[in-house]
N, C-alpha and C positions, 0 to 999 in steps of 0.2 A: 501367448503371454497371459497365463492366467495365473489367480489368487485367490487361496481359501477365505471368506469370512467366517466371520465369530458362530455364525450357525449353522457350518460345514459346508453350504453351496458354494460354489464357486463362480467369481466375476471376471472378466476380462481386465488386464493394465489398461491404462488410457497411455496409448501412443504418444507422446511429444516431442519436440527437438527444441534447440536452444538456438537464441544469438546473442553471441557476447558471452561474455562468462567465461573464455579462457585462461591460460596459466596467470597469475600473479595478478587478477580480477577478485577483488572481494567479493561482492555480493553474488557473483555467479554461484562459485559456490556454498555458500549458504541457501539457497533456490534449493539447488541439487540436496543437501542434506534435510531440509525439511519437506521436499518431493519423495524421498526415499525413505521417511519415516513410517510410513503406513502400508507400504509394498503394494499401494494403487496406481503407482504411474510410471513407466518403463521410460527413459529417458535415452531414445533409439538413432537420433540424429543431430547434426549441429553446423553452425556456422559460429565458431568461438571464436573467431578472430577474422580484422581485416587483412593482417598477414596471413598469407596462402601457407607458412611452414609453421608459422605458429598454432593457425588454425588444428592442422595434421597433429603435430605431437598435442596440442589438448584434447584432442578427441582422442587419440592413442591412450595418453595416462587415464583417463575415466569410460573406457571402454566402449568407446564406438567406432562401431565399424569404419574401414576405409572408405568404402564404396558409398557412405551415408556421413562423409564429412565434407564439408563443403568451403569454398574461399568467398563465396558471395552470397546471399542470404537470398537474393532475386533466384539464383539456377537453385536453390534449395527449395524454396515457394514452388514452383513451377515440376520439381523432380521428384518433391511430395507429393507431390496433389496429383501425379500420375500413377504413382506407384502403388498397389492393390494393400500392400499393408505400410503405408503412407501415414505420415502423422496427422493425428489428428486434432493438435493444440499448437502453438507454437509458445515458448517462452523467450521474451525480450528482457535483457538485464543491458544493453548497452548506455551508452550517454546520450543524455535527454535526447539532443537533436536527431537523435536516429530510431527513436520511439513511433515516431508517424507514418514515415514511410515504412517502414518495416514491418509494423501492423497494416496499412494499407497494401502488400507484396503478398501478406498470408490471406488477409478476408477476401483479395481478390481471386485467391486459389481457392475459396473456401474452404480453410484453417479455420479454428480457433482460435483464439487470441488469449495471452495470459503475460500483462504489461506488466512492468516496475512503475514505478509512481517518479516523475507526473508520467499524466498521460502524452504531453508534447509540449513542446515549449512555446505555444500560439494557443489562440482561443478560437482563431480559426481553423487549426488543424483539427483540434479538440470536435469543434462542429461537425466537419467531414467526417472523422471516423465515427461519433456518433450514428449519423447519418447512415455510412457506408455499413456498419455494425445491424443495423435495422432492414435497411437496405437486403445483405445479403442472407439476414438470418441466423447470424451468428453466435455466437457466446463469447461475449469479450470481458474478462475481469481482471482488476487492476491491483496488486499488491502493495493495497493499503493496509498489510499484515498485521498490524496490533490488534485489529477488529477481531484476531483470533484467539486471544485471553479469554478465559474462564469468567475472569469477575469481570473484564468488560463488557461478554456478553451478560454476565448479569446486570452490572450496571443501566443497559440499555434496557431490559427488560423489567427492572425495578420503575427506573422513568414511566415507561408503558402503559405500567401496571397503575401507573397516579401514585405513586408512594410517594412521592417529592411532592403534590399539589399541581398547581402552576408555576411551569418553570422562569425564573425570574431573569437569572443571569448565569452565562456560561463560560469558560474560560479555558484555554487551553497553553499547555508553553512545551516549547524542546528547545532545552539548555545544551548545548559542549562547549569543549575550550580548545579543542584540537587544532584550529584554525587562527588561536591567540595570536601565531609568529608566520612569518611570511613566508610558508613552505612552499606554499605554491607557486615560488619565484624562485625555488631551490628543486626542482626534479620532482617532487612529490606528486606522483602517478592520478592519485585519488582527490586529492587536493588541487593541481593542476587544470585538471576539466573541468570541476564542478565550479570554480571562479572565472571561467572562460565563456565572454557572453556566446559565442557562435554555436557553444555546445552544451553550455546552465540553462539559456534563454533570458530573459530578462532580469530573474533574480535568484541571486546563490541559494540564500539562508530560506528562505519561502520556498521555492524548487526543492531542496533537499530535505530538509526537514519540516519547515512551514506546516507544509503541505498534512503532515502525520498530526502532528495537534490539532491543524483546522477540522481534520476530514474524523479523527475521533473524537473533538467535540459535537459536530453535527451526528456522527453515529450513532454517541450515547444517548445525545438530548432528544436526537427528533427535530432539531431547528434545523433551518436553512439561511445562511446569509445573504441579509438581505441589501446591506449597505457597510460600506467599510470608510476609515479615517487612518491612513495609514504613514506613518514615521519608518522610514528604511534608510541605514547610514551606515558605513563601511567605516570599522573600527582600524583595521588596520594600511596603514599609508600607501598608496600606487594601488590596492587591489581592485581589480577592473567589476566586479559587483560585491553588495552588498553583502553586508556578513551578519548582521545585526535586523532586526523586525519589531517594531509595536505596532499594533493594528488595531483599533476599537472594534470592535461587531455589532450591527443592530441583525439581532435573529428574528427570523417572522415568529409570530407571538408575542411579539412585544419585548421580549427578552432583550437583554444586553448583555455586554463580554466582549473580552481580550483573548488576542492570539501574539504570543511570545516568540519569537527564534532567535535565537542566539549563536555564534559557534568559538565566541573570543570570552568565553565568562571562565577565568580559572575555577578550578576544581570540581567541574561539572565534566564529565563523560558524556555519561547520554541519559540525560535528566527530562523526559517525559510526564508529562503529569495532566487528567482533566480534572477540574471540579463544574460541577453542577450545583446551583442552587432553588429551588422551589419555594413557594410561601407556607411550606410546611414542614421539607426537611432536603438536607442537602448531602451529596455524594462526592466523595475524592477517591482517584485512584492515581496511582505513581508506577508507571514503568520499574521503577527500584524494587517496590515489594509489590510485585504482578499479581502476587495469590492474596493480597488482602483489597479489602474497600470500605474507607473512611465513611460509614453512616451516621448521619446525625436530625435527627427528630427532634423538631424547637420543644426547648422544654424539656429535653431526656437527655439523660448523659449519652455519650456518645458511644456508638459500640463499633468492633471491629469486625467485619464478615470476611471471613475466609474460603480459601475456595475448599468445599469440598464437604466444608462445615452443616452446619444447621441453618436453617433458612437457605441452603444453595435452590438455584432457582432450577428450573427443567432444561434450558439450553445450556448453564453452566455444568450440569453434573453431564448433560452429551458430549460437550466436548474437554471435561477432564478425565486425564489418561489416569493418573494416582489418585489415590484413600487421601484426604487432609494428612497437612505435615509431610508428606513426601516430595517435595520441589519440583513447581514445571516451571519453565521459562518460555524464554525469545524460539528456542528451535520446534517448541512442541506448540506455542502458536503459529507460527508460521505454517508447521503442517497442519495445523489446525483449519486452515483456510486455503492449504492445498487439497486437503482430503475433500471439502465440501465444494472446490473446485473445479476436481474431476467428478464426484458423485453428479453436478449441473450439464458438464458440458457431457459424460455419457450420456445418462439420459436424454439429452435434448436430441444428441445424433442420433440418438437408436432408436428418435421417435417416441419417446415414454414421456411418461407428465413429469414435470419440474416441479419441485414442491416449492411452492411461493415463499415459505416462509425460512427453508433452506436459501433460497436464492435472493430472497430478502440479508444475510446478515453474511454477503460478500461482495464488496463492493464490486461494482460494473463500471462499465464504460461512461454512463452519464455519471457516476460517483466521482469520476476520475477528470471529467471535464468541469463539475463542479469546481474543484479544485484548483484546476486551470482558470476558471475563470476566475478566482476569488486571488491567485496570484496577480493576473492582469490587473483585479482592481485595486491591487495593492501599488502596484506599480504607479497606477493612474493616478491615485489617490497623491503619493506621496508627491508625483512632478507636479501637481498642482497647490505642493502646500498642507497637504491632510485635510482637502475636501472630502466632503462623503462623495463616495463614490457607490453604484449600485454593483451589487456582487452576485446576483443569485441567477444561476445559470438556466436557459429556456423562456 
């Protein structure tokens, strides 16, 4: 399973299988379409479902073998890790509660690891796999996908660079309304689970989305949460967790900031947004329009940085595919952060050096437990009233 590069040698596919992600699964396949985008990763095995027939035809319809489809994801860990061209990543898309165990079935076969976000629905589990991750050696990274924009990576590297100053205050929000009306009291497959504590974990709207604002404010800024003040309330009537988030942040450096979740706000879809501010100049960027970023220098009118544009920075022209004015979106980051993905975890197997600073702008396993932990203290926070609670994970 090989593939030409841009400068005619050729690489090996990086072997992976899936769990979860079968027929009538969202995000599974979106995985598979941004894994497929750069023809580095050969998608050769799976366990797509806990039904044993459902599992067979979703591997049938997206072409994997019989003999390499599996009804349990444990005899798949074990059947990989024997087999001479065996995978060598595994991809997790299921429901939060089976994120832990399922990563700890592959690292103990040592697998790769390549999770959905959260990393688990405990802070304990979070700890183990960290551990277990170190422990075995492994390459475990967590599909906190927006970190694969262009201008986000510039974003983060404009901070970096001190263009902003001292960062003052940070802020983060993920609006939807999808969840306004009580579907998930009506069959709704996607909506169903994720309001379900045995299999969200402690909290919907922070679990689901929370987690992508927190984790790309911390990205862009360079902060770490250090303490939270947390308001979490369920907008709509009977639903068994939260649906709603305001969170105050104290970031180390002194900074301050809010993290929003939302998923009851009419006429919001999937309304993403960070701002950054510095005591010299301040950054926005909006999920809506991915290819611009709101720069503003106190004192100068403000200007708009495109990606692809003038002043593009050295990580954002690496991973823009298009010349400016040609539209990338959600599927060309996301492979954006599969591609640099497989580039870590070959190298790491084949014994080659990791390039830090490649492996620095995709999040890991401690990225993911971060996260985890900053949900817990969201939780903590709120039962107690909106005490500060400490958030910062290690």
């Amino acid at each position: 399973m090989v593939y030409a590069t841009s400068d005619g040698s050729t690489r090996q596919r990086l072997r992976v299988g899936m769990v979860g992600g079968g027929r009538n699964a969202f995000i599974g396949a979106v995985h598979r379409l941004a894994m497929r985008l750069d023809d580095q990763i050969a998608l050769v095995a799976g366990a797509l479902s806990s039904d044993p027939e459902n599992a067979a035809a979703s591997a049938a319809e997206i072409g994997i073998a019989p003999e390499r489809s599996y009804a349990d994801y444990r005899a798949m860990a074990q059947a990989e890790a024997s087999r001479p061209d065996g995978i060598e990543a595994v991809v997790i898309v299921t429901p939060n509660h089976l994120h832990a165990p399922i990563a700890t079935a592959f690292l103990e076969a040592g697998i790769d690891v390549i999770c959905d976000k959260p990393l688990s629905t405990t802070l304990a589990d979070a700890e183990v796999l960290v551990a277990l991750a170190r422990a075995k050696k492994r390459r475990f990274v967590v599909t906190l996908n927006n970190t694969g924009y262009a201008m986000v990576r510039q974003a983060r590297e404009m901070v970096a660079a001190g263009e902003l100053g001292r960062i003052v205050s940070v802020h983060g929000a993920y609006i939807q309304d999808w969840l306004t009306k009580p579907i998930d009291t009506e069959g709704q497959k996607q909506a169903e689970w994720r309001t379900d504590p045995a299999r969200a974990g402690q909290s919907a709207v922070l679990a689901d989305i929370g987690v992508h604002a927190f984790n790309l404010a911390s990205y862009i800024s360079g902060c770490e949460a250090e303490a939270v003040s947390a308001d979490l309330f369920t907008a709509v009537p009977g639903r068994r967790l939260d649906d709603n988030a305001h969170v105050l942040v104290r970031w180390t450096g002194e900074a301050r900031g809010t993290i929003l979740a939302s998923q009851t706000s009419p006429g919001h879809y999937n309304d993403l947004s960070v701002r950054i501010y510095g005591d010299r100049a301040g950054l926005e960027w909006s999920g809506a329009r991915p290819e611009e970023l709101r720069f503003s220098i106190y004192g100068e009118e403000t200007r708009t940085l495109v990606r692809g544009g003038h002043g593009s920075t050295e990580e954002s022209r690496r991973v823009s595919r298009m010349p400016a004015a040609h539209p990338e979106g959600y599927i060309e980051a996301f492979a954006n952060f599969y591609r640099d993905a497989a580039d870590i975890i070959r190298a790491h197997r084949s014994g080659g050096a990791v390039d830090p600073a490649r492996a620095a702008q995709v999040p890991d396993v401690v990225d993911g437990a971060r996260g985890v932990k900053f949900v817990a203290a969201a939780v903590e926070s709120n039962a107690a009233g909106g005490t500060w609670t400490a958030a910062r994970f290690g």
